[in-house]
N, C-alpha and C positions, 0 to 999 in steps of 0.2 A: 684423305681416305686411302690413295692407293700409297701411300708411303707410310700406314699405320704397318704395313707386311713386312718392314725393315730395309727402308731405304735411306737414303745418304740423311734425308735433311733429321730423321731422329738422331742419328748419329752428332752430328754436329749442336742440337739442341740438349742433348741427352735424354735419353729413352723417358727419365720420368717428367723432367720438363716439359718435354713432347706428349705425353697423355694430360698431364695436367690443363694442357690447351687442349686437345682432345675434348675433357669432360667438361671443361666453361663455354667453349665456344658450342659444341653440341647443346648442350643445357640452353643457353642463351637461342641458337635457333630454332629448337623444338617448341620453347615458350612462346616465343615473337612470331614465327608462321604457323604452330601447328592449327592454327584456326583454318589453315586452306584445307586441310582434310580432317575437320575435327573430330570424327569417328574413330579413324584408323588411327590418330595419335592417341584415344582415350584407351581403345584395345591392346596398342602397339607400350603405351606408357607405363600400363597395368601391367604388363606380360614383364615388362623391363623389370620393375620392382618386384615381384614375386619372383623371379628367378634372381635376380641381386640376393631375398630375403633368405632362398636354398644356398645359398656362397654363404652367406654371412654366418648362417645356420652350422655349415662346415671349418668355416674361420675359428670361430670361440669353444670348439671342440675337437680342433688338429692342431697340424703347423701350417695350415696353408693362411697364405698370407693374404689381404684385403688389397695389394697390387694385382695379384695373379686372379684371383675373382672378379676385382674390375676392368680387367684386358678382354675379357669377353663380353662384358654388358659394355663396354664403352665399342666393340667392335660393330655392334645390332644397332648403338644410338648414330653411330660416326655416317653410318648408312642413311637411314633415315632423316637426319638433321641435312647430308649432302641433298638429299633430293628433294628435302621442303625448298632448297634455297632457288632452284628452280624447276618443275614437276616437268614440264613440256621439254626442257633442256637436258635431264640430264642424262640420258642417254648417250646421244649426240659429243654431249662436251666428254663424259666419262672416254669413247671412243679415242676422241681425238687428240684426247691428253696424252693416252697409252702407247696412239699413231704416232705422234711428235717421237717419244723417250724409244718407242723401235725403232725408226729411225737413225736419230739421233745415235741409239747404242750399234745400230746395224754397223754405221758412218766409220765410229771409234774402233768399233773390232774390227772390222775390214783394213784397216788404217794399222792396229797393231797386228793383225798377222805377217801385212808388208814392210812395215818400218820395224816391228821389235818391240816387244813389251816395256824392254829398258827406255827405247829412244820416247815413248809416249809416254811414259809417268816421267820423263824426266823434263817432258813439255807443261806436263798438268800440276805439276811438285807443288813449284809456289802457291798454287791455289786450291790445293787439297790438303787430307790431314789425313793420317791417320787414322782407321778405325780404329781397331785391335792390337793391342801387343801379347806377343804368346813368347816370355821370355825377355831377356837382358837385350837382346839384339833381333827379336823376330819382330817383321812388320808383317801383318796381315793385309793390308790391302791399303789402298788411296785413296779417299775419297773424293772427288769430284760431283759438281752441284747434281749433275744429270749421268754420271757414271763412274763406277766404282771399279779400280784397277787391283782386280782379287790377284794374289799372288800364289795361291795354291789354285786358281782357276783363271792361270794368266791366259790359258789357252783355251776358254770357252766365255761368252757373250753372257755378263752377269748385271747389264743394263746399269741405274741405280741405285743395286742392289748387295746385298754382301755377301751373295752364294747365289749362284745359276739356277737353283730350285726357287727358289721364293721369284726371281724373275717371271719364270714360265709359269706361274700360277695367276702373275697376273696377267700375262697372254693370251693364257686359256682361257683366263672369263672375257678379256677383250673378243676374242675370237669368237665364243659363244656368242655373245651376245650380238656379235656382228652378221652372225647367219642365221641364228633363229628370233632374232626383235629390230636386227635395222631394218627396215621397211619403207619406210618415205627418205628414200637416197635412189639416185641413180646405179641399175647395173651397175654399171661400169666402175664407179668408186668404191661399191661393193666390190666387188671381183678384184679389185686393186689390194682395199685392206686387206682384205683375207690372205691375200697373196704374202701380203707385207707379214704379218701374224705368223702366219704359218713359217718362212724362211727365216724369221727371229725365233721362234722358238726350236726349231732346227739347231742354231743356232750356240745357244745354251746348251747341248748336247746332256738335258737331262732324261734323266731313263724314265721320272716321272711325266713330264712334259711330251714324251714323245709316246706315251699312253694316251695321255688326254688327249692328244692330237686325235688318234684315233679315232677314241671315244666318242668325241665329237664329230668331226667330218662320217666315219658311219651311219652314227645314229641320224642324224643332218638328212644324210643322204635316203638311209630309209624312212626315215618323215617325212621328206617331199614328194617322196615317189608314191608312198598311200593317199597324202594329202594333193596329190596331182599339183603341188605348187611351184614345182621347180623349175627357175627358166631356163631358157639354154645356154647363153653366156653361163651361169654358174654352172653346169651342168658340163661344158667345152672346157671350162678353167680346172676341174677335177680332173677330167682324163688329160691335161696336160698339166698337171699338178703332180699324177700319177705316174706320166711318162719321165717329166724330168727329175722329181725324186728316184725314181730305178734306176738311171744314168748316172746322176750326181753321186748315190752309193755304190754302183757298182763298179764306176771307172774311172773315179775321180780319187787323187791322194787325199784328198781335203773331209770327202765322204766315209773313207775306209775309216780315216782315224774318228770322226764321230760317231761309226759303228765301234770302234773298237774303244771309247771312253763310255758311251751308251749302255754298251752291251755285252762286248769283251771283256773287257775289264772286271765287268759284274758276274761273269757266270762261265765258268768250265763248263763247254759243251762233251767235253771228252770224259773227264770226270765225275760230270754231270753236280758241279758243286758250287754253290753262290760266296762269288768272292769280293773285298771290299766294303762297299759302304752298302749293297747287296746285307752281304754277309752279318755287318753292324746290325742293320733293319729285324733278319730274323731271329737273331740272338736278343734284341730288345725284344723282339713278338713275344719268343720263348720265354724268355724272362717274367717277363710281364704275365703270363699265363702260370709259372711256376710258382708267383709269388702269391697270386688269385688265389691259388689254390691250396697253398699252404699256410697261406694268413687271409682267410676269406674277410675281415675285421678291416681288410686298407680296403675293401668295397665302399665304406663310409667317407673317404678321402683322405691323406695322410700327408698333402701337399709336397709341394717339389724340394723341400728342403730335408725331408726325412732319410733318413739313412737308404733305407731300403728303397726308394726314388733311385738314389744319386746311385746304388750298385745295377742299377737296369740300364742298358741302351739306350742311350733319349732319343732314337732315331725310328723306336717305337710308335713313336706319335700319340696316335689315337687311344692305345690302349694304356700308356703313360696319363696321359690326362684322366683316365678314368680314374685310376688309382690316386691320383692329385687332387684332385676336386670331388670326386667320390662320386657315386653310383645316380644321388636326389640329381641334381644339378646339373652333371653329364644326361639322363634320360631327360630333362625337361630341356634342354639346350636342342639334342637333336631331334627329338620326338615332334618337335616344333618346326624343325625345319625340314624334312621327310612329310609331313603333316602337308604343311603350306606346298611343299615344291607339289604333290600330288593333287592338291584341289585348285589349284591354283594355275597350273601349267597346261597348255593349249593344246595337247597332247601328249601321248603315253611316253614316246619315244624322247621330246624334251626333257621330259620327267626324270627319266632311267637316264639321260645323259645327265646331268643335273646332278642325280646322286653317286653316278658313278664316279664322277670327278672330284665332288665332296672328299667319296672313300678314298678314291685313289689319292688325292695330296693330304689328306689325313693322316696317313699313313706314315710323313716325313714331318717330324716335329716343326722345319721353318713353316708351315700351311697348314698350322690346325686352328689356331685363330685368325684369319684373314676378314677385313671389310669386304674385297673383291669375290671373294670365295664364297661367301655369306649371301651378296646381291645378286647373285644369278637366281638363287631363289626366292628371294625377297624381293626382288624388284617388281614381277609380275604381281604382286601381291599388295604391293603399293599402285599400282597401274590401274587393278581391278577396279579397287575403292576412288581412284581419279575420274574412273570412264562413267561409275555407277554416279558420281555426283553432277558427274556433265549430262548425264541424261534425265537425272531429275530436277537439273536448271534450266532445260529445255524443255522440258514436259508442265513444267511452273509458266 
């Protein structure tokens, strides 16, 4: 599941290899445990097929293709089939997997910013591959089992991933989930992860990631403070969370430059003009709105292969998808999940963080279909239906 977002090991199996497992072994676990929540599988199984049936609806009347339809119902199944496999666990484990690979990536970039990007791919050579080739002689990155040596992002924290954006999206939900559902863990290992989270996605110096950063830690903070929940230890670890972020950017050489790949790089404050992969993002927006407008008809979907796709920014994200898979499909995908994160979530503020984060890595084509991205709001919605049958096993 967290390597459905583009990490090393699809790489190495290839992408459709890699779904192919995706849809057997999902299929097979839904079958075999869905009887532990046999409710939520018959609603959750239904919902699957009638949005599969709006894809397929746009398949045999576009170009969009019956892989790119399937990448988003095999995203909703990969979720659910992870959590039948153990409902009490999977929080917990989903955590700890993410803790290890921050880590682990903290370990490596630390290690290449003092030894050399050269000296460490030339330690990892033998045992990595190749992603991408762009060109006769261009290599895009190394791959490595648990981390990827990007060579256009030799100099930011791209975990096992193959762009520093799709990393930090899944940080984010790691993070999320760590401050508003880990609960039965000590303080103190809390205050630890979060610590950890937070300085890896630092880390990635992405402009998206360090939105959601926000996003969350605000929202967080105004939820406990109405909900009178917040301890102190978390409460000590923010204002020194606080302190030593304003230090680390404001006097550190190592700070200055992730403000300036962040943020600099993306926007003339003097000219007042969005520059870079910035710049790509609004020219896709634009795009994508010029096209709305002048061929209202790609509303229906006209898939990613159509001409008038492939002239728009794909850095568009969210508003690319719409025109790909069309207006039916896109409305019943998010309608569904803005729905659940609202009825579903334990507060207003969870909520609004939830869909903030959605919007905001939306926005960046690698994070429009994520499993990670997906289960922040889908999880409490599986958890619901877990507690309602535990109480009426107890009430029997």
């Amino acid at each position: 599941m967290i390597c459905f977002g583009g990490g090393s090991i699809p790489f190495r199996l290839s992408q459709d290899i890699f779904l192919i497992f995706i849809l057997i072994s999902s299929i097979i676990i839904i079958n075999q445990r869905g009887y532990i929540l046999k409710n939520i599988t018959n609603s959750y199984v239904h919902y699957l097929i009638i949005l599969f049936t709006a894809y397929l609806l746009i398949v045999v009347t576009s170009t969009l293709t019956l892989g790119t339809s399937l990448f988003a119902i095999l995203s909703l199944a990969v979720i659910y089939a992870t959590f039948l496999l153990n409902p009490n666990e999977f929080l917990n484990r989903l955590i700890q997997i993410i803790l290890f690979l921050s880590l682990f990536s903290l370990v490596l970039f630390i290690s290449t910013r003092i030894f050399g990007f050269s000296t460490m791919v030339g330690i990892f050579r033998p045992i990595s591959v190749v992603s991408i080739t762009r060109g006769a002689e261009s290599i895009y990155s190394y791959n490595f089992y648990l981390y990827s040596f990007v060579v256009q992002h030799q100099h930011r924290n791209c975990g096992p991933f193959g762009e520093p954006g799709q990393y930090q999206c899944i940080l984010s939900a790691a993070l999320f989930f760590t401050l508003f559902y880990l609960n039965k863990t000590t303080p103190r290992y809390r205050v630890c992860t979060v610590l950890i989270f937070v300085f890896t996605i630092i880390t990635t110096q992405s402009t998206t990631g360090y939105i959601s950063l926000a996003i969350i830690i605000i929202t967080y903070y105004i939820h406990c403070n109405i909900k009178r929940i917040i301890d102190r230890k978390t409460k000590k670890s923010f204002k020194y969370l606080l302190i030593f972020g304003t230090l680390f950017f404001a006097f550190t050489s190592l700070g200055h430059q992730f403000i300036e790949t962040t943020i600099y790089s993306k926007f003339d404050f003097k000219s007042k003009e969005i520059k870079a992969s910035g710049t790509a993002r609004q020219e896709g927006i634009q795009g994508v709105l010029k096209v709305i407008t002048q061929h209202p008809e790609v509303l229906w979907g006209i898939g990613y292969d159509h001409s008038i796709v492939k002239s728009v920014k794909s850095e568009s994200g969210l508003l690319i998808y719409l025109i790909a898979v069309g207006v039916l499909p896109f409305f019943m995908l998010y309608s569904y999940l803005i729905y659940t994160s609202f009825k579903y979530s334990f507060g207003l503020y969870d909520a609004i963080a939830k869909l903030l984060i959605l919007f905001n890595m939306s926005l960046g084509q690698p994070h429009l279909i994520n499993p990670l991205l997906f289960s922040i709001i889908l999880y409490p919605f599986f958890i619901n239906y877990k507690q309602k049958k535990l109480k009426r096993t107890i009430n029997i």
